[in-house]
N, CA, C and O atoms as a DFTB+ gen file, in Angstrom:
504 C
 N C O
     1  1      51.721     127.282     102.012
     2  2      50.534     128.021     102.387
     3  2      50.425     128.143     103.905
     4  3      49.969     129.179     104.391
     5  1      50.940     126.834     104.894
     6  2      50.519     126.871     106.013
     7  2      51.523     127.983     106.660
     8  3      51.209     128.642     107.651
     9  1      52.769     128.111     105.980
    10  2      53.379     129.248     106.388
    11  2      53.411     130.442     106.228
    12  3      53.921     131.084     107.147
    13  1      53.011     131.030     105.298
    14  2      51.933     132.138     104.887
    15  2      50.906     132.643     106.309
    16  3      50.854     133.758     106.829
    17  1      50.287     131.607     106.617
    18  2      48.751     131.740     106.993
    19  2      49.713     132.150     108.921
    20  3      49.311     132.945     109.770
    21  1      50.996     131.235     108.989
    22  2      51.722     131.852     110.245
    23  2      52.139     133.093     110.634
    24  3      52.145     133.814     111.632
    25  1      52.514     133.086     109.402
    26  2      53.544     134.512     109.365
    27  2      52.304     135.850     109.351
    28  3      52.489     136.830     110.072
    29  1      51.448     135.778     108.734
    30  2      49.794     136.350     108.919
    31  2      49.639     136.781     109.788
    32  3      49.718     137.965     110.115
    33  1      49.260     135.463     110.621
    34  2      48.830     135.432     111.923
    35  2      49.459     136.008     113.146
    36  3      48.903     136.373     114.182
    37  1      51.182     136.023     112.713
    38  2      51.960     136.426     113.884
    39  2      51.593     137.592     113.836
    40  3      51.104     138.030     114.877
    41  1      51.715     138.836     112.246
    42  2      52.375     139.844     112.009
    43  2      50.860     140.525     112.690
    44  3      50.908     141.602     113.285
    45  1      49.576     139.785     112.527
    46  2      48.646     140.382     113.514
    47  2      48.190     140.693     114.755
    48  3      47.708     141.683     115.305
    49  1      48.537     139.323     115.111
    50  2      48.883     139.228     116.956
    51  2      49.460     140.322     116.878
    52  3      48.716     141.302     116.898
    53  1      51.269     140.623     116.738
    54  2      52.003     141.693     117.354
    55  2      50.928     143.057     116.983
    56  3      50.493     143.707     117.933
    57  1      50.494     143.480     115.396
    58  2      50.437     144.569     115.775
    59  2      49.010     145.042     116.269
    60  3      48.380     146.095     116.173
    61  1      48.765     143.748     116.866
    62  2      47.587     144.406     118.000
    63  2      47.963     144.216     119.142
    64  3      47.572     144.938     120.060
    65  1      48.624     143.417     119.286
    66  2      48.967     143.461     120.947
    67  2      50.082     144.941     120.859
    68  3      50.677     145.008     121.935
    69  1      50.475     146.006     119.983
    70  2      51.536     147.236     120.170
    71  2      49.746     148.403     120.183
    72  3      49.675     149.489     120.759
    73  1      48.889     147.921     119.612
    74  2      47.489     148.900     119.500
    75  2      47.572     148.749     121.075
    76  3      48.216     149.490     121.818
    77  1      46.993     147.923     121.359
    78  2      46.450     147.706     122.580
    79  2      47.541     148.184     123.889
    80  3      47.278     148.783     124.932
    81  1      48.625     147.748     123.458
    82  2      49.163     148.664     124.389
    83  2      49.460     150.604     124.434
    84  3      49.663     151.427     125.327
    85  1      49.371     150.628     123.400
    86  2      49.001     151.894     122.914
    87  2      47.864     152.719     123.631
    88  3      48.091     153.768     124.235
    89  1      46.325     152.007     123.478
    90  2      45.554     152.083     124.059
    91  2      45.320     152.249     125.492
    92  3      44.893     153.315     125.936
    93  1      45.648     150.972     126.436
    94  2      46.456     151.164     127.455
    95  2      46.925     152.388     128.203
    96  3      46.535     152.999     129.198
    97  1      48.042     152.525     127.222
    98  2      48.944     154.260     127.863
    99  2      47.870     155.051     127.404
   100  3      47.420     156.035     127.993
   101  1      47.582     154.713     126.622
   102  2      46.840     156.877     125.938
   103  2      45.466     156.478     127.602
   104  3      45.193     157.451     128.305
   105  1      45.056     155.601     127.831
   106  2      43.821     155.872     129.357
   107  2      44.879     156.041     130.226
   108  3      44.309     156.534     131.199
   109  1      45.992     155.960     130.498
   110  2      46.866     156.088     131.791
   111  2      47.103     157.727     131.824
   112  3      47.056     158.504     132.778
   113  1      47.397     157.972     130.320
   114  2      47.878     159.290     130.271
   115  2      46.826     160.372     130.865
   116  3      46.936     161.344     131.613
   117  1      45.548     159.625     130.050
   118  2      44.179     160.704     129.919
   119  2      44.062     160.866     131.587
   120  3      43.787     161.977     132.041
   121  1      44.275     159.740     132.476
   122  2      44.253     159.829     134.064
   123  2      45.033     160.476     134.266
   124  3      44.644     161.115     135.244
   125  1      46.163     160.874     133.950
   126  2      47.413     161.755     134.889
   127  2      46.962     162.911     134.094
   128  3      46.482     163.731     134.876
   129  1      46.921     163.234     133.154
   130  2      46.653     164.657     132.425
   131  2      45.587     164.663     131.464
   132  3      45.835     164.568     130.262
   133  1      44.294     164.778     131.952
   134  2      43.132     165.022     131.157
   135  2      43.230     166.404     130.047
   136  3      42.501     166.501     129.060
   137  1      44.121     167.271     130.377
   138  2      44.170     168.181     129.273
   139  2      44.675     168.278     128.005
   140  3      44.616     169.148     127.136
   141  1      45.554     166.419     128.141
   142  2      46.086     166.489     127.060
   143  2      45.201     165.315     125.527
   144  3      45.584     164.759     124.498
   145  1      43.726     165.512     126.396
   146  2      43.162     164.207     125.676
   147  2      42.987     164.312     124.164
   148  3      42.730     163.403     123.374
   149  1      43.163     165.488     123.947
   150  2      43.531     165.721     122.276
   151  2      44.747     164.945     121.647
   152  3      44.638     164.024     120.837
   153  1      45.468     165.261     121.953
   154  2      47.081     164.741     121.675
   155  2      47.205     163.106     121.623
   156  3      47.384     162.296     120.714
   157  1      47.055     163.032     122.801
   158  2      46.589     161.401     123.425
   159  2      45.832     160.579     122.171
   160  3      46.139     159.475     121.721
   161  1      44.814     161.410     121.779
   162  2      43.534     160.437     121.244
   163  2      44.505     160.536     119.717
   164  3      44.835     159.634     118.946
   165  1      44.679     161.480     119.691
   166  2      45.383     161.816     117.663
   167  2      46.574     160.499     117.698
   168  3      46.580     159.559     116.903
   169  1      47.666     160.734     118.959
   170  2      48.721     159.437     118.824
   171  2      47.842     158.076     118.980
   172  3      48.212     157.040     118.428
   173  1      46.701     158.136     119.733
   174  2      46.362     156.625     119.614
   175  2      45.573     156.229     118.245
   176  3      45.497     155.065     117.854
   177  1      44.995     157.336     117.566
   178  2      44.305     156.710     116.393
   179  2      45.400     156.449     115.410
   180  3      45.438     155.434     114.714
   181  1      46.383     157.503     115.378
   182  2      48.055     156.862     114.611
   183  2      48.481     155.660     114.362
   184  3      48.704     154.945     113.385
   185  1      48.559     155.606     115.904
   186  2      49.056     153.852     115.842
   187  2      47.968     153.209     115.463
   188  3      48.140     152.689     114.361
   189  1      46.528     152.956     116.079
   190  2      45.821     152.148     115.323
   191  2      45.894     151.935     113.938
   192  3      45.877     150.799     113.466
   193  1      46.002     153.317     113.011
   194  2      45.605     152.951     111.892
   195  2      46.861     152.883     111.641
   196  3      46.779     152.621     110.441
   197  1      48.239     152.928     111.910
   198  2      49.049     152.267     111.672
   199  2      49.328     150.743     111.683
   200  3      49.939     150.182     110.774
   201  1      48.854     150.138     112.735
   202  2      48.789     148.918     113.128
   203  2      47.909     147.984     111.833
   204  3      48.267     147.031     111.140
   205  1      46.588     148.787     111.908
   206  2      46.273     148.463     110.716
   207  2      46.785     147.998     109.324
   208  3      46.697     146.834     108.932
   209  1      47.309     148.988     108.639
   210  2      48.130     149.042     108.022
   211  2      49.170     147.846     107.130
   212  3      49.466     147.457     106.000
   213  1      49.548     147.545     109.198
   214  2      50.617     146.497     109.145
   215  2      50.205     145.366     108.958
   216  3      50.827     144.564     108.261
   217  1      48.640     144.982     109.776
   218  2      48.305     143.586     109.260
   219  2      47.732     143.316     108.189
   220  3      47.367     142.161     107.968
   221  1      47.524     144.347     107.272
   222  2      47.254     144.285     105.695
   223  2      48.361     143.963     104.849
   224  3      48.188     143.361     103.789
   225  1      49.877     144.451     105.390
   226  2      51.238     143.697     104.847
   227  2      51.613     144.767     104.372
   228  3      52.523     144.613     103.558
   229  1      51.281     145.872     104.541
   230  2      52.569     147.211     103.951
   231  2      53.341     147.335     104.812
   232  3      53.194     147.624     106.000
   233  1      54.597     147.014     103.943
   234  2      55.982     146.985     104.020
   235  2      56.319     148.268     104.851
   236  3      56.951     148.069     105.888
   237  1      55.985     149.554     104.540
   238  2      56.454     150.466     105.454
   239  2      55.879     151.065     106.913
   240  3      56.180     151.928     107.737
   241  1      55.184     150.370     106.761
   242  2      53.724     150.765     107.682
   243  2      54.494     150.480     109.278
   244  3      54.274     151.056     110.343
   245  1      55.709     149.080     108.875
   246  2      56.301     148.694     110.089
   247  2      57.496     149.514     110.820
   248  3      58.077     149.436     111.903
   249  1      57.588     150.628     109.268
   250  2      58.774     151.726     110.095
   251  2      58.210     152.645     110.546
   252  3      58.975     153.348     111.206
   253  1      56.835     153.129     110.502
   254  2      56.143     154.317     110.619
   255  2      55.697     154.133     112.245
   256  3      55.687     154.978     113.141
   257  1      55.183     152.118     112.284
   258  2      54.932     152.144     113.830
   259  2      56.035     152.215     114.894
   260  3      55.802     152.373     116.092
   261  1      57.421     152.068     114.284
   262  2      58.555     152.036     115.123
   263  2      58.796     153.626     115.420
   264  3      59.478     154.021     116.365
   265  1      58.182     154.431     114.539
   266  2      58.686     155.967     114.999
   267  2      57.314     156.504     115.692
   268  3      57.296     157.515     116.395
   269  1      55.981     155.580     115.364
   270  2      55.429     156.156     116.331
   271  2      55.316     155.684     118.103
   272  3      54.898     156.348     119.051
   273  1      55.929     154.132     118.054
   274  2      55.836     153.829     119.235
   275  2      56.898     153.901     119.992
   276  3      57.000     154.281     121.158
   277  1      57.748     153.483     119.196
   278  2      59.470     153.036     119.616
   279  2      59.883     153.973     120.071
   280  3      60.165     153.719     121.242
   281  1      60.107     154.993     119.826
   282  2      60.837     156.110     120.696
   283  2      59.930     156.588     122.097
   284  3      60.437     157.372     122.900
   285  1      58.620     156.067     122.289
   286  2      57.804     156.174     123.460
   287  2      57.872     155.092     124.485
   288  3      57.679     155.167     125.699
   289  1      58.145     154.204     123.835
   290  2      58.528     153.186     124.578
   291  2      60.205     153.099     125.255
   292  3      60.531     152.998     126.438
   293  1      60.943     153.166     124.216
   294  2      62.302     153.343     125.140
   295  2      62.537     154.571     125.944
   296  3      63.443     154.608     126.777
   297  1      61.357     156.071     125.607
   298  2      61.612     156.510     126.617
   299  2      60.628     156.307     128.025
   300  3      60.698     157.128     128.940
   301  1      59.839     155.293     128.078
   302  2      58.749     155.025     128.708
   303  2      59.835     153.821     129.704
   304  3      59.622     153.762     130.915
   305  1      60.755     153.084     129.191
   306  2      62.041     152.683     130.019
   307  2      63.000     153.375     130.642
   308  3      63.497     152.974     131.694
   309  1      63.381     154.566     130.008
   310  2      64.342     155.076     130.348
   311  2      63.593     155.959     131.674
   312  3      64.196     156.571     132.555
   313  1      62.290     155.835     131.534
   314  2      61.461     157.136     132.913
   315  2      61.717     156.341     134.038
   316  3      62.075     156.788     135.127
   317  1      61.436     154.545     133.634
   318  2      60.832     153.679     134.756
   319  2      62.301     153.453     135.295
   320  3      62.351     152.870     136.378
   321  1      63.317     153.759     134.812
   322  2      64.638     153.291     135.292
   323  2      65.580     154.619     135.917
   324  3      66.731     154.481     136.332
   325  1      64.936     155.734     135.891
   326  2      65.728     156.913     136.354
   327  2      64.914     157.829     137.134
   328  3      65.435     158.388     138.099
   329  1      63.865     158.021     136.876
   330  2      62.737     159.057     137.322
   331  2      62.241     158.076     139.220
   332  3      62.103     156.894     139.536
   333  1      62.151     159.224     139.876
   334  2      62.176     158.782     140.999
   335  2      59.782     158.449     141.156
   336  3      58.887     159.206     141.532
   337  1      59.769     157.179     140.702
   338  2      58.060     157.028     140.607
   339  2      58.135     155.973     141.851
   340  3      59.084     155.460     142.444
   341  1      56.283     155.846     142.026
   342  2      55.773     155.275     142.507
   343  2      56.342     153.779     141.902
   344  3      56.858     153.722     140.786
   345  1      56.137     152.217     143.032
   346  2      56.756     151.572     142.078
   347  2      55.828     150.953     141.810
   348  3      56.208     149.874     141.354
   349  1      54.516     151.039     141.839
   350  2      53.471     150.868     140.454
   351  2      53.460     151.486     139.097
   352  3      53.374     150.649     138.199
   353  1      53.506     152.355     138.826
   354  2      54.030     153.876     137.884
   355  2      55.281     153.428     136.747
   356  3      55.396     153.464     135.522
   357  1      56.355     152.877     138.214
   358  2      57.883     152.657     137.532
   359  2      57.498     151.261     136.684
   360  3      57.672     151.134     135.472
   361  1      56.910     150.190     137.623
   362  2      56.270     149.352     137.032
   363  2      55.752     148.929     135.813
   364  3      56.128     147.935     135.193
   365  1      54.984     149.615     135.525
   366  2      53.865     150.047     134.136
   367  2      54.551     150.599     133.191
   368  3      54.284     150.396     132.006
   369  1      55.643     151.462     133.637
   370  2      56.412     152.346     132.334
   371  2      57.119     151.688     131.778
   372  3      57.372     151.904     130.593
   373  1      57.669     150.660     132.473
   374  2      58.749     149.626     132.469
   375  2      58.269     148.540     131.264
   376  3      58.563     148.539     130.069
   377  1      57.486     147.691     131.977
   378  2      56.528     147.001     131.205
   379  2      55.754     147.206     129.718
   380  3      55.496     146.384     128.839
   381  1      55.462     148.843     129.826
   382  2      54.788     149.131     128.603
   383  2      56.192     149.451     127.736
   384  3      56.092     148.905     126.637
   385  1      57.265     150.049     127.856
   386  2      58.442     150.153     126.950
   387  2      58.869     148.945     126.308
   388  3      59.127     148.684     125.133
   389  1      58.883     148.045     127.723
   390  2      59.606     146.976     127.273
   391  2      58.884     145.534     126.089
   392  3      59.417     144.665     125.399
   393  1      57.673     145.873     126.332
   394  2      56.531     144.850     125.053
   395  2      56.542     145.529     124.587
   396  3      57.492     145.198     123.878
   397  1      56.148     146.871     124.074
   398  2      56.504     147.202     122.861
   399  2      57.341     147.524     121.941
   400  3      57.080     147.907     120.801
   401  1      58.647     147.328     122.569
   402  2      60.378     147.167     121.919
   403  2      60.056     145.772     121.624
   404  3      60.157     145.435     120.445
   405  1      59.600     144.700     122.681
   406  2      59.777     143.296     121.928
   407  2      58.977     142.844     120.756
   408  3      59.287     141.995     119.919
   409  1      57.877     143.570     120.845
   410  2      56.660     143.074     119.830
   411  2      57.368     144.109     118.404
   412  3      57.339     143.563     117.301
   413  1      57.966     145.542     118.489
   414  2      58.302     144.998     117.627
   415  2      59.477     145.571     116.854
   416  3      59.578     146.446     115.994
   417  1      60.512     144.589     117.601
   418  2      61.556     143.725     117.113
   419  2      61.184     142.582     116.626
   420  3      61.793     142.343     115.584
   421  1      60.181     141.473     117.035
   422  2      59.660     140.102     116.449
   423  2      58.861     140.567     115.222
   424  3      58.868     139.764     114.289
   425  1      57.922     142.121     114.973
   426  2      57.947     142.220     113.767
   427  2      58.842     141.717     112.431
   428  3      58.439     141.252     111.365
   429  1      60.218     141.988     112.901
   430  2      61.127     141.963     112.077
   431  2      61.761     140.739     111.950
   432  3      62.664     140.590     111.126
   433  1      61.415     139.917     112.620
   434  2      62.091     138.781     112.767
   435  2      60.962     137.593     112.048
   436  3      59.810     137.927     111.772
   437  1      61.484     136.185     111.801
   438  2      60.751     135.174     111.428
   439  2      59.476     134.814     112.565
   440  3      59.721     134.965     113.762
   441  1      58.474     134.462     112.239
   442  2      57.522     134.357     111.273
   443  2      56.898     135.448     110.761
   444  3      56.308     135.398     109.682
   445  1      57.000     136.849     111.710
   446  2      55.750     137.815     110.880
   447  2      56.740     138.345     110.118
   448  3      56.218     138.965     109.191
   449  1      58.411     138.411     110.055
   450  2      58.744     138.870     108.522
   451  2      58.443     138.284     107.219
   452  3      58.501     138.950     106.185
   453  1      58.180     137.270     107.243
   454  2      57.547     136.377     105.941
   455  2      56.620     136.892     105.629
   456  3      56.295     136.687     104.459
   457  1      55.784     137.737     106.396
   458  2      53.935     138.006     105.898
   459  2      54.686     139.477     105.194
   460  3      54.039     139.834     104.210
   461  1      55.546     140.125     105.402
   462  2      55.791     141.514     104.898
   463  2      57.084     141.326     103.317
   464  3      57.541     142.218     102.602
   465  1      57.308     139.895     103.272
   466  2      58.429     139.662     102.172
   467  2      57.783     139.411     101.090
   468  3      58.245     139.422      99.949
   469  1      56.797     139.200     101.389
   470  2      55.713     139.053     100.012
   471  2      55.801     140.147      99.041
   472  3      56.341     141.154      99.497
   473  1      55.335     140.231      97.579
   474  2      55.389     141.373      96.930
   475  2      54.143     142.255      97.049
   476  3      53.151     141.652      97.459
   477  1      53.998     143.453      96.798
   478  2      52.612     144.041      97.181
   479  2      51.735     143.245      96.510
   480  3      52.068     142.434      95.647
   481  1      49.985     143.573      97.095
   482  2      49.043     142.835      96.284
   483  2      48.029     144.124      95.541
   484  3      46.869     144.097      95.128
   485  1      48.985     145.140      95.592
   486  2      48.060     146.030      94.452
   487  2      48.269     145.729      93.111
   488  3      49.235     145.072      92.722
   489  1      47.730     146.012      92.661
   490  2      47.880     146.386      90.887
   491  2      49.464     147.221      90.676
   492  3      49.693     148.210      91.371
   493  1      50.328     146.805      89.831
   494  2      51.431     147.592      89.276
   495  2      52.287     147.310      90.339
   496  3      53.431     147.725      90.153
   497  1      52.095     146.744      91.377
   498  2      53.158     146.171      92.396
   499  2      53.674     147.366      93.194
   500  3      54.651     147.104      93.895
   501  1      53.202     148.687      93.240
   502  2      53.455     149.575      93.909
   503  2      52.757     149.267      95.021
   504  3      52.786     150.018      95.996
């Protein structure tokens, strides 16, 4: 049980600390380009209720946040490492790619993979 209640606990930490960074960028963005606060707000409620999702324990919920964050994040590295920025800017892009590649890769890894190996808890196991 006490490992249960870990693996829980991790798989929530991460996918709020990937919200929150989420959150994060979508106010950085809304500062550099206020015109795009539509777009911005639709990807950040995504991930939230993706994130969501994840700390309820659906199994797929954790590939849906990797395509909504993961490819923003490694290219949110690839800006901070080639693009000629401020090095506050390069900084931040850097940083925000790089926690949210780690948070989640440790999705996948022991302890918060245990909270997602479980079988569903609906009815009919779907």
């Amino acid at each position: 049980m006490a490992e249960s209640d870990r693996s829980a606990r991790a798989a929530r930490l991460l996918s709020a600390i990937i919200a929150g960074l989420a959150l994060a960028f979508a106010v950085i963005a809304y500062a550099i380009n206020p015109a795009r606060i539509g777009v911005d707000a639709l990807r950040l409620l995504a991930i939230a209720l993706t994130a969501f999702l994840t700390v309820r324990g659906v199994r797929w919920a954790r590939l849906l946040l990797i395509a909504l964050t993961g490819f923003a994040a490694a290219f949110a590295i690839l800006t901070a490492l080639s693009m000629a920025l401020p090095l506050l800017a390069r900084l931040w892009f850097f940083l925000y790619g790089a926690a949210t590649v780690v948070c989640l890769i440790l999705l996948f890894v022991a302890p918060a993979a245990a909270y997602f190996a479980r079988p569903a808890a609906t009815r009919g196991g779907a």
